[in-house]
MIDOVEX-575407 format. One record per residue: residue number from 1; residue in one letter; z, y, x of N, C-alpha, C in turn. Coordinates in steps of 0.001 Angstrom, whole numbers, plus 500000, padded with zeros to 6 digits. Layout:
BEGIN
<site guba="NUM" pagu="a" n_pz="Z" n_py="Y" n_px="X" ca_pz="Z" ca_py="Y" ca_px="X" c_pz="Z" c_py="Y" c_px="X"/>
...
This chain:
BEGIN
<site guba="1" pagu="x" n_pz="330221" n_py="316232" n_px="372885" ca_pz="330557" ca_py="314989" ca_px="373556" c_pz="329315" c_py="314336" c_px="374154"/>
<site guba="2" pagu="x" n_pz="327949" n_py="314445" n_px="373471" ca_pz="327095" ca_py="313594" ca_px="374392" c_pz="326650" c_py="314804" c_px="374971"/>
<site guba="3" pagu="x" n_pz="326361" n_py="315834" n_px="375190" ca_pz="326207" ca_py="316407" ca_px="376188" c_pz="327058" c_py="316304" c_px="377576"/>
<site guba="4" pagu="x" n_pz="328137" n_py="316197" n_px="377208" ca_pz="329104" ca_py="315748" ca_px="378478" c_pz="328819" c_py="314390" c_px="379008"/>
<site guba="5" pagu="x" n_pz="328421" n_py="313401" n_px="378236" ca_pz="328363" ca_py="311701" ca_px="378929" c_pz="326714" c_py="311597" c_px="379162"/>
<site guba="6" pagu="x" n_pz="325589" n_py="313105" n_px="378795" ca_pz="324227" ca_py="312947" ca_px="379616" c_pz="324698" c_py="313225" c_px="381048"/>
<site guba="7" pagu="x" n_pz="325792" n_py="314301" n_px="381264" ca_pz="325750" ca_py="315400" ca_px="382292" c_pz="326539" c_py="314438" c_px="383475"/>
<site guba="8" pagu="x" n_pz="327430" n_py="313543" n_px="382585" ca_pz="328355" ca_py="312360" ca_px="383876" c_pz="327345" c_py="311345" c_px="383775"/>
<site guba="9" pagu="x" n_pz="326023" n_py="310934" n_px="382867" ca_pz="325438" ca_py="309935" ca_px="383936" c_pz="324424" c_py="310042" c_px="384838"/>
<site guba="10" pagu="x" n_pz="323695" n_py="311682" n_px="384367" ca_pz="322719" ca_py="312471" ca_px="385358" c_pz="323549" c_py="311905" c_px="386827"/>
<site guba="11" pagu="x" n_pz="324785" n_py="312721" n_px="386618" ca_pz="325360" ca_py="312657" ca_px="388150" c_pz="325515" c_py="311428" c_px="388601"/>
<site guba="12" pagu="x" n_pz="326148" n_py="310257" n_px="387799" ca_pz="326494" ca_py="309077" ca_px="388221" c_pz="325171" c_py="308246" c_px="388690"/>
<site guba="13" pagu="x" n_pz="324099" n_py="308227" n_px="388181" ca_pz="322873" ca_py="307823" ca_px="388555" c_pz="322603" c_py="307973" c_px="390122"/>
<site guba="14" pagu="x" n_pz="322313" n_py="309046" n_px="390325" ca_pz="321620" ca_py="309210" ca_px="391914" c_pz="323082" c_py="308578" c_px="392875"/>
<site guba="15" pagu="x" n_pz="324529" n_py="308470" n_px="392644" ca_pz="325724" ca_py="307808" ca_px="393338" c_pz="325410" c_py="306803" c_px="393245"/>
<site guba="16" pagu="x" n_pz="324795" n_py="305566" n_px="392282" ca_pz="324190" ca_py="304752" ca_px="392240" c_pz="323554" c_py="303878" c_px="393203"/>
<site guba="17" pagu="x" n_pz="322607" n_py="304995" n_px="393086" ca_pz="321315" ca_py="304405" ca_px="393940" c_pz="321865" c_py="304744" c_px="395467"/>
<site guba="18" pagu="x" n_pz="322802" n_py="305557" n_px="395902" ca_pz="323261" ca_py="305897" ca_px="396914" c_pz="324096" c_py="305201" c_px="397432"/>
<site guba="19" pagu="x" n_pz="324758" n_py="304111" n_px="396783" ca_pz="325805" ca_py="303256" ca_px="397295" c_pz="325130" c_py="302035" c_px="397239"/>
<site guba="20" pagu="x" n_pz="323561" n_py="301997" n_px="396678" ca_pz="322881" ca_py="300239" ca_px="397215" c_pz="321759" c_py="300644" c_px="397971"/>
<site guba="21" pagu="x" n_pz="321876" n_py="300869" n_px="398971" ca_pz="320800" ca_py="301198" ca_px="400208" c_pz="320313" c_py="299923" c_px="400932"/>
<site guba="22" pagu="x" n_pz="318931" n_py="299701" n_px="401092" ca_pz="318260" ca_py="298945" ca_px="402550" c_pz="318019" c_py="299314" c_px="403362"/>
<site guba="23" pagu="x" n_pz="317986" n_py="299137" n_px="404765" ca_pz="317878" ca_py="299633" ca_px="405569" c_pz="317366" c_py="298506" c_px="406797"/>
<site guba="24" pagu="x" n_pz="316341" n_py="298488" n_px="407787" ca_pz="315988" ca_py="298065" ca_px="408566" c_pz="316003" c_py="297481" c_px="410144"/>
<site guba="25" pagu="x" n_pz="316303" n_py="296734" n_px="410607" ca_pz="316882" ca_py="296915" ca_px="412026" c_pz="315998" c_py="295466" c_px="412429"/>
<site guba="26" pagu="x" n_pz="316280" n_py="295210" n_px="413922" ca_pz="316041" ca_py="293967" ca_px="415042" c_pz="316641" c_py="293950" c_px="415817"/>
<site guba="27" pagu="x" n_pz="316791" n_py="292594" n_px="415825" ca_pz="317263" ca_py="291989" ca_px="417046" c_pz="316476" c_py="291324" c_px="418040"/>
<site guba="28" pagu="x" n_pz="317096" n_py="291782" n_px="419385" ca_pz="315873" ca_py="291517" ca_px="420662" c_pz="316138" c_py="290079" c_px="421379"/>
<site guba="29" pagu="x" n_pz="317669" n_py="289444" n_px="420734" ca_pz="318011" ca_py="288473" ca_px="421222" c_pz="318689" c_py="287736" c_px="419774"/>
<site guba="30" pagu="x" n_pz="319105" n_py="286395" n_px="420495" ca_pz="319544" ca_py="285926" ca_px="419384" c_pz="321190" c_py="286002" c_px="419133"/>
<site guba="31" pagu="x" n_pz="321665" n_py="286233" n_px="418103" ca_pz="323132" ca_py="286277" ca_px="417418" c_pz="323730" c_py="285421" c_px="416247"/>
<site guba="32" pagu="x" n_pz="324809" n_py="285500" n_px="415964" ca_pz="325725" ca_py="285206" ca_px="415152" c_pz="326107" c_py="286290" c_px="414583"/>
<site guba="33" pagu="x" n_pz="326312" n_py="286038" n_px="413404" ca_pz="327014" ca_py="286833" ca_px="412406" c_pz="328134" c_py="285899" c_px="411209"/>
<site guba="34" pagu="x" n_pz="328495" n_py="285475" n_px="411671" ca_pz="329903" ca_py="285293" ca_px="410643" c_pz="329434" c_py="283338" c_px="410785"/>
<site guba="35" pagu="x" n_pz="329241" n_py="283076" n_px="411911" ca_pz="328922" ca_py="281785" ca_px="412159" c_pz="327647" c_py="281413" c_px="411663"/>
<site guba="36" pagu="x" n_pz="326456" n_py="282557" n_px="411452" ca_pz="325239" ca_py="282266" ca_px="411112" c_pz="324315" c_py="282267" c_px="412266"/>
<site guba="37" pagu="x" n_pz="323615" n_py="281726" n_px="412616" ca_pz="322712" ca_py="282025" ca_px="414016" c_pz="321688" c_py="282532" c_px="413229"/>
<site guba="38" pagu="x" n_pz="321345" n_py="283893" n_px="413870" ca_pz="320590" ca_py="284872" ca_px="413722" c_pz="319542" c_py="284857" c_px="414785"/>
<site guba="39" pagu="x" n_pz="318031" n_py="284361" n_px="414762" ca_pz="317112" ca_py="284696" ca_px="415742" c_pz="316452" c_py="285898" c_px="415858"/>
<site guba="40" pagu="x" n_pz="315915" n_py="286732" n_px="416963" ca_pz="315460" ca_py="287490" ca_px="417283" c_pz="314226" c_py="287909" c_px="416390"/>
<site guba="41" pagu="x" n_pz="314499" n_py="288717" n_px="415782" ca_pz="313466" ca_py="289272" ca_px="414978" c_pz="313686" c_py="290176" c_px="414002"/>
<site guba="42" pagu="x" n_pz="313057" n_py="290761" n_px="413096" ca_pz="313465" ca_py="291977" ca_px="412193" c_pz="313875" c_py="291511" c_px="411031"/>
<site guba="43" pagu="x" n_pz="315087" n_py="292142" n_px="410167" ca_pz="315879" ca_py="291909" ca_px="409274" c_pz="315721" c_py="293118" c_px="408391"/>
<site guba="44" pagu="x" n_pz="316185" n_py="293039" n_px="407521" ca_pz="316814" ca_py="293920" ca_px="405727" c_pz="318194" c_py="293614" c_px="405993"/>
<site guba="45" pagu="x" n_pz="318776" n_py="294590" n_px="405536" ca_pz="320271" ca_py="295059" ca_px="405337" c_pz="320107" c_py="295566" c_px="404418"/>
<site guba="46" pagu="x" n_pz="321091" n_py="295178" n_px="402898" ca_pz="321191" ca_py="296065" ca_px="401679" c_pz="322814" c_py="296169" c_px="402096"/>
<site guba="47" pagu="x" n_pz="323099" n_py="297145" n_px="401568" ca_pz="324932" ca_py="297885" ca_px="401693" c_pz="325165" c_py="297880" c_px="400165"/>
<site guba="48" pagu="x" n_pz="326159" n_py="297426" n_px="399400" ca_pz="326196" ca_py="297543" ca_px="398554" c_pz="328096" c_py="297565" c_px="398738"/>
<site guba="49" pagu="x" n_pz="328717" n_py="298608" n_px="398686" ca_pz="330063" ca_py="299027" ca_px="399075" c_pz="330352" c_py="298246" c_px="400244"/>
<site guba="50" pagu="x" n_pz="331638" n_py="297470" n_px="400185" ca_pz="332146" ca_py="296785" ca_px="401203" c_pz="331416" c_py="295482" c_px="401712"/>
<site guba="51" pagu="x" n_pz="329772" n_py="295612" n_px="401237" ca_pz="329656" ca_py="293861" ca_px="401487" c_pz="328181" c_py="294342" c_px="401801"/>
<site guba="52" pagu="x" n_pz="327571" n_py="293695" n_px="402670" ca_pz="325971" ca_py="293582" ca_px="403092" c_pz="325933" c_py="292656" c_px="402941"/>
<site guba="53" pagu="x" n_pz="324028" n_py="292556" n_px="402032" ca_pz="323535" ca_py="291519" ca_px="402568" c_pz="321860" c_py="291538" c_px="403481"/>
<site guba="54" pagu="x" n_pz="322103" n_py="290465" n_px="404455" ca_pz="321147" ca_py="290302" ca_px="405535" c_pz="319881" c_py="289734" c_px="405213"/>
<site guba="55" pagu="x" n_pz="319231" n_py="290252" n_px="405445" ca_pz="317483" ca_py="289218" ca_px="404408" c_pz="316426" c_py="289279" c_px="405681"/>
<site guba="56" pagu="x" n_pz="315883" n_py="287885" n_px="405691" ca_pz="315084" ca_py="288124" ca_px="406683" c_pz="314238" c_py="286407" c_px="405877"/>
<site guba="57" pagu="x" n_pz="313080" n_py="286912" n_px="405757" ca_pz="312503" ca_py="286176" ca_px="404681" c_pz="312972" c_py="285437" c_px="403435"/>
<site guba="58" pagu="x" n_pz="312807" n_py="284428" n_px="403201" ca_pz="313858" ca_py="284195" ca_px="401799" c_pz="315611" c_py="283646" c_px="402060"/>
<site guba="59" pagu="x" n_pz="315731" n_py="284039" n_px="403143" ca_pz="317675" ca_py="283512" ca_px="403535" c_pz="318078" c_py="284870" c_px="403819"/>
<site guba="60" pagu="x" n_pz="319285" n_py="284778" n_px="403349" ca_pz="320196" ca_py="285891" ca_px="403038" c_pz="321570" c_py="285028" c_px="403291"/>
<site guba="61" pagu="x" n_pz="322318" n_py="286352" n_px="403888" ca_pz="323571" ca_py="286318" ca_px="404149" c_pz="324491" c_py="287175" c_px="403395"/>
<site guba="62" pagu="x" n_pz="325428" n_py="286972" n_px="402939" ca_pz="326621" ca_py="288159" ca_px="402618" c_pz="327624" c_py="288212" c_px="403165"/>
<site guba="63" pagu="x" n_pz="328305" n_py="289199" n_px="404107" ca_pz="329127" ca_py="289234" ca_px="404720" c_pz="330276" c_py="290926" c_px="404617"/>
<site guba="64" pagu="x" n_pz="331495" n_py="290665" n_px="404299" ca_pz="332150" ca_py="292185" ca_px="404082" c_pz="331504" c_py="293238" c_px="405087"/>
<site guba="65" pagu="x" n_pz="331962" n_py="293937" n_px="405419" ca_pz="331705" ca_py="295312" ca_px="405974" c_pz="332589" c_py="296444" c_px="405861"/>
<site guba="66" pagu="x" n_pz="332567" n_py="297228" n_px="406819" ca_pz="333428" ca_py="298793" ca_px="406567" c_pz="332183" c_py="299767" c_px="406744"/>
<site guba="67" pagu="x" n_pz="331885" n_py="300611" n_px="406060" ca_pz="330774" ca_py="301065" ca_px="406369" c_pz="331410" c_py="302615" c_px="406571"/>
<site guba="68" pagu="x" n_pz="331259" n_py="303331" n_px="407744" ca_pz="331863" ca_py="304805" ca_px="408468" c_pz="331014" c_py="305791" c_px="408690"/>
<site guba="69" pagu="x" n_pz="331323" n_py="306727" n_px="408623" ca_pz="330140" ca_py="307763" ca_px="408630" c_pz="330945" c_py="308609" c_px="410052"/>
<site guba="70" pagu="x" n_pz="330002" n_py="308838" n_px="410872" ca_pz="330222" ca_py="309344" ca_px="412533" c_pz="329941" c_py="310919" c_px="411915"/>
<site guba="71" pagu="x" n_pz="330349" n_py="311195" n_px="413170" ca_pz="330152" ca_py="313530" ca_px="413049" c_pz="328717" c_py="313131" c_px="413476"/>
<site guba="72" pagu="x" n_pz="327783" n_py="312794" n_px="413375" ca_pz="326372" ca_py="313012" ca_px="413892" c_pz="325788" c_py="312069" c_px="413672"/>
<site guba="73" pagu="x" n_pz="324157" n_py="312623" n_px="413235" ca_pz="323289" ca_py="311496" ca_px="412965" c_pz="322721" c_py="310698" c_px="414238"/>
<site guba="74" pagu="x" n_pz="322809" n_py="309444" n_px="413709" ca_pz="321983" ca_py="309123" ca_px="415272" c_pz="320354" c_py="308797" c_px="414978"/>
<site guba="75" pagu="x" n_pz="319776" n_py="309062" n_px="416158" ca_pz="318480" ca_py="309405" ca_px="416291" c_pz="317418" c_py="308299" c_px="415958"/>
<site guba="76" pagu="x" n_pz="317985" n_py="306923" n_px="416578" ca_pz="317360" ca_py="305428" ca_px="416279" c_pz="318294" c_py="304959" c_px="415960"/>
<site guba="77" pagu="x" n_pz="318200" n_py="303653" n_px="415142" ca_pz="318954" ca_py="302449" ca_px="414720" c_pz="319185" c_py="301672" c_px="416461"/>
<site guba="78" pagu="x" n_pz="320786" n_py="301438" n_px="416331" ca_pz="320983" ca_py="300948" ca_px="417266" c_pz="321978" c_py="299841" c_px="416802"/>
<site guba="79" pagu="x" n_pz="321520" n_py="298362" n_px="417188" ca_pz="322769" ca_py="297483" ca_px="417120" c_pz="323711" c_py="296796" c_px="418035"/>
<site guba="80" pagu="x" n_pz="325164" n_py="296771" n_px="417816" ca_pz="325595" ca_py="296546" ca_px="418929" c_pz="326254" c_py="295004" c_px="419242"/>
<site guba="81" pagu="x" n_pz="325868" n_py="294103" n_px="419893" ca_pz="326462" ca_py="292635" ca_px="420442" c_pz="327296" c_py="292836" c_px="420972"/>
<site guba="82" pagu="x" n_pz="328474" n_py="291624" n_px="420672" ca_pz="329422" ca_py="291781" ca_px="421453" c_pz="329343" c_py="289889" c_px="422453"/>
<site guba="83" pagu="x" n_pz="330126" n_py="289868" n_px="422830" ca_pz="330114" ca_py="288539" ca_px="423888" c_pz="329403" c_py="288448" c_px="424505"/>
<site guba="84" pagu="x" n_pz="329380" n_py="286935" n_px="425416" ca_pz="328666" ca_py="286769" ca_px="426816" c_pz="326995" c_py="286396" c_px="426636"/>
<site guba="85" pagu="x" n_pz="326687" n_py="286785" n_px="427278" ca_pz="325013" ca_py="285595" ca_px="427323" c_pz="324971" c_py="284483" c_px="426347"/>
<site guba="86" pagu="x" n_pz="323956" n_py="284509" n_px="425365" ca_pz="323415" ca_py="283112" ca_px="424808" c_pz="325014" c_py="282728" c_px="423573"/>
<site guba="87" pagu="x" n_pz="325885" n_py="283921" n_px="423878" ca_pz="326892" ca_py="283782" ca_px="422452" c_pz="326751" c_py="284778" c_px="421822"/>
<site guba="88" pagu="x" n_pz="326190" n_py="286110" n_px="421794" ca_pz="326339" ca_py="287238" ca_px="421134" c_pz="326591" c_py="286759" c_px="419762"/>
<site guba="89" pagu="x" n_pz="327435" n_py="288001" n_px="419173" ca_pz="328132" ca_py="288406" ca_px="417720" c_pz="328013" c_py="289651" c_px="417610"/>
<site guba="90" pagu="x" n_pz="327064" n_py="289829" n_px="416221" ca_pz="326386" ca_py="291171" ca_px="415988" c_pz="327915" c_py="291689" c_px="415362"/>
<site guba="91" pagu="x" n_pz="328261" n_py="293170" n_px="416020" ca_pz="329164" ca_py="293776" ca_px="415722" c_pz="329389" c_py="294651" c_px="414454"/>
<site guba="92" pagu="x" n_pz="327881" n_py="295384" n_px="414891" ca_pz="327744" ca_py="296781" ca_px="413892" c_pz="326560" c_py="296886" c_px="414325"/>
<site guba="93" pagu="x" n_pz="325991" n_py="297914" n_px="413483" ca_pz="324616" ca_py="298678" ca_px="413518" c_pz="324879" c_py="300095" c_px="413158"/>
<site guba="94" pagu="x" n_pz="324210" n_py="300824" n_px="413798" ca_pz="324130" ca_py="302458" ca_px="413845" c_pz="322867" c_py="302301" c_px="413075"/>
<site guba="95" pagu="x" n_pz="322467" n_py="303545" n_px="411822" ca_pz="321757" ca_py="303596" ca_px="411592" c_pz="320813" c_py="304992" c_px="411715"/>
<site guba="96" pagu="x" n_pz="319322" n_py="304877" n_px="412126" ca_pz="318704" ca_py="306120" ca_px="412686" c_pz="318379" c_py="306845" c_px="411444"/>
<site guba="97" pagu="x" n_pz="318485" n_py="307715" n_px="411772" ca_pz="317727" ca_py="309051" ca_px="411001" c_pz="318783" c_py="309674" c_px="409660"/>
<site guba="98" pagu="x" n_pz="320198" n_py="308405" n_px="410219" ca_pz="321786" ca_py="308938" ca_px="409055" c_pz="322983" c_py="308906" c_px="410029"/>
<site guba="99" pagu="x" n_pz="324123" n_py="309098" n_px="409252" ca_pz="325305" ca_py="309484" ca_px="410201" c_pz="326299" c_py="307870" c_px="409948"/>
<site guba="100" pagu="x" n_pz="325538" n_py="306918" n_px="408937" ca_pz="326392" ca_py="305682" ca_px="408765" c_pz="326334" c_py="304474" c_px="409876"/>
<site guba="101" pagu="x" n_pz="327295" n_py="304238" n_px="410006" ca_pz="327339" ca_py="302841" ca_px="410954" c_pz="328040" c_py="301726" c_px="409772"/>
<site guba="102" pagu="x" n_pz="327943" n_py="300802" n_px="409944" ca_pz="327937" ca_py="299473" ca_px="409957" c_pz="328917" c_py="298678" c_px="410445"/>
<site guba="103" pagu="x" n_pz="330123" n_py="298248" n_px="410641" ca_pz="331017" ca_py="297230" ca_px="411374" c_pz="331079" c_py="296419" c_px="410152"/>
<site guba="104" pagu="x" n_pz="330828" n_py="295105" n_px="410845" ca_pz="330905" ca_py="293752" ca_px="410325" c_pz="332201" c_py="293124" c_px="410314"/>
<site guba="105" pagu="x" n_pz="333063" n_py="292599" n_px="409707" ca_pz="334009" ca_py="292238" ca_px="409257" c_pz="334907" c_py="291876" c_px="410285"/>
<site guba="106" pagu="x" n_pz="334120" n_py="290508" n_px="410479" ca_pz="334915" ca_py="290086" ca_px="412040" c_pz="335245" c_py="291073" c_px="413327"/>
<site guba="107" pagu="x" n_pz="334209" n_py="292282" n_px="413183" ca_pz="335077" ca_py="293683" ca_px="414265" c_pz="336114" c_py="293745" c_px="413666"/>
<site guba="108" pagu="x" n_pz="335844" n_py="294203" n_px="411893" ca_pz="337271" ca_py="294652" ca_px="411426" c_pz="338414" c_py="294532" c_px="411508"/>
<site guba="109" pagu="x" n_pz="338412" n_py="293370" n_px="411750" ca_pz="339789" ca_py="292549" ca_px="411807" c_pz="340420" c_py="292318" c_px="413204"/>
<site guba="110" pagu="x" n_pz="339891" n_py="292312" n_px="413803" ca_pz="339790" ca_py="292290" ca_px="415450" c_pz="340510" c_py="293598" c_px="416182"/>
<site guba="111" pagu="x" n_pz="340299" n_py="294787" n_px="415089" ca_pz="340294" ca_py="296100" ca_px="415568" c_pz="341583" c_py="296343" c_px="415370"/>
């Protein structure tokens, strides 16, 4: 028996650490995210299942998420705005050098 519950938490360990990821991105303009005004500059994204949170010095956001995995990695982190001039609403983020994207809640629901 404890050979079996070393061998399920060996495995369960590294799933772990695999489902609370940070990850890095910027913004070149300024946004909203879930009625937060977001200025232009570089952020932290932790994924922790259905919910990110946004860190960009000591303020943080938490906002749901669907997090999707595409047939292909993409090459750079790419994020995508949606709306007009001077309203953007950060949609999603592609992330570089993995196959996960990012949609932010308010896509979700929209979709």
């Amino acid at each position: 028996m404890k050979k079996l519950l070393f061998i399920f938490c060996a495995l369960a360990l590294p799933a772990a650490y695999a489902a609370d990821k940070t990850f890095r991105f910027s913004l070149h303009e300024q946004a909203t995210l879930n009625g937060t005004e977001l200025k232009a500059g570089d952020y932290r994204v932790q994924i922790d299942g259905d919910k990110a949170t946004i860190r960009v010095g000591n303020t943080e956001i938490d906002v749901a998420v669907k997090v999707e995995t595409a047939d292909h990695k993409f090459r750079d982190t790419m994020v995508a705005l949606e709306g007009p001039s001077g309203h953007h609403r950060l949609s999603e983020i592609d992330l570089g050098g993995s196959n996960t994207r990012i949609v932010f809640s308010s896509t979700v629901a929209g979709r």
